[in-house]
C-alpha positions in Angstrom: 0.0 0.0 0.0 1.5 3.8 -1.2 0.3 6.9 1.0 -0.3 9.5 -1.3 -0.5 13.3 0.1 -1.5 15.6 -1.8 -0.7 20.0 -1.1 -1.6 23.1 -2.1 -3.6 24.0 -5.6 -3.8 20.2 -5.9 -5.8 19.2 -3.2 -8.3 21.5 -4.0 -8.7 20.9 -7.2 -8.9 16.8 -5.9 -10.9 17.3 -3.1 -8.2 14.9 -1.4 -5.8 15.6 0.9 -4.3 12.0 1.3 -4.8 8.7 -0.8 -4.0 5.2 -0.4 -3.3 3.3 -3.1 -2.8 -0.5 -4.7 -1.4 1.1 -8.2 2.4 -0.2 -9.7 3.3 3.1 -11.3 2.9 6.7 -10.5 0.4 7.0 -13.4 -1.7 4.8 -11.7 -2.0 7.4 -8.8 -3.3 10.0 -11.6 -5.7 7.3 -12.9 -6.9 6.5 -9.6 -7.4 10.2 -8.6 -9.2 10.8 -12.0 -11.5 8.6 -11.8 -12.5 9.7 -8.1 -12.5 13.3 -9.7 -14.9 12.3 -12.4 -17.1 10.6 -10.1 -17.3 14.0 -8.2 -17.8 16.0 -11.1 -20.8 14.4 -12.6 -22.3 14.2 -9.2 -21.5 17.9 -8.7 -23.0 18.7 -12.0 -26.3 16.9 -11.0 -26.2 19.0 -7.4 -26.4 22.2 -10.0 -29.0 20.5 -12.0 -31.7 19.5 -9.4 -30.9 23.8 -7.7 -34.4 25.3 -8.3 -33.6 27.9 -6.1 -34.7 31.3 -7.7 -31.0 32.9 -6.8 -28.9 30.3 -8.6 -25.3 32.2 -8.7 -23.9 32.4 -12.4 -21.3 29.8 -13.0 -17.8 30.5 -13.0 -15.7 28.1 -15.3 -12.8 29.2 -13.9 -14.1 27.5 -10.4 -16.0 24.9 -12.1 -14.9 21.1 -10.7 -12.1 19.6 -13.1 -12.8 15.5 -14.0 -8.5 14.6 -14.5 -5.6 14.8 -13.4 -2.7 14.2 -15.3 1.3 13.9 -14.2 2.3 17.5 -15.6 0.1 19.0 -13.4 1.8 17.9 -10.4 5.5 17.6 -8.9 5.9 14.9 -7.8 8.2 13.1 -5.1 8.6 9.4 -3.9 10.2 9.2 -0.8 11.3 12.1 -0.7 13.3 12.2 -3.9 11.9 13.8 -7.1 10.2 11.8 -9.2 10.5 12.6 -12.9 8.8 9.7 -15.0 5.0 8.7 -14.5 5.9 5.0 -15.1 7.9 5.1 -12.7 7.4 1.7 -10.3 6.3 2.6 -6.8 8.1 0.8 -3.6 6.0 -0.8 -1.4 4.6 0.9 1.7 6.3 4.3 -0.2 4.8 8.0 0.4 3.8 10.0 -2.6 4.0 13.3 -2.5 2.1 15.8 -5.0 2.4 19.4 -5.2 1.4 22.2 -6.9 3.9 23.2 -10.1 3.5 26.6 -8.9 3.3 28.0 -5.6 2.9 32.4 -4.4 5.0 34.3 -2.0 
């Protein structure tokens, strides 16, 4: 099992702050989160759907849920070393880090 922690612009944009995962490679961390992404997308799209309320705020796209997450949207580290391939194999019982690729001072 690989702990997964995720930082910054990323785990907003997840919705996760940790994950714990089964997957082989690092890309099968981005799959995994993906697909948990997708799953709350459509269900957040259905939330704005079924809102009959007479105030519904105008959408912002910019804020709108995202559905993937790919490996060049994320820096990532394996045990605390960079980690610069997403096939990369993952040791067992690692820790995954993912951060944002940009961060404010």
């Amino acid at each position: 099992m690989v702990k997964v922690k995720i930082f910054g612009v990323l785990r907003t944009t997840t919705g996760l702050s940790e994950h714990s995962t089964n997957a082989k490679t690092v890309n099968g961390i981005f799959e995994e989160i993906s697909e948990i992404m997708e799953k709350k997308y459509f269900e957040d799209i259905e939330k704005q759907k079924a809102d009959t309320s007479e105030y519904k705020k105008k959408r912002n796209e910019a804020l709108e849920p995202k559905k993937e997450l790919k490996f060049k949207d994320a820096i990532v580290y394996i045990d605390g070393e960079r980690c610069m391939r997403k096939g990369k194999k993952l040791p067992e019982n690692g820790e995954v880090w993912l951060l944002s690729p940009a961060a404010g001072g």
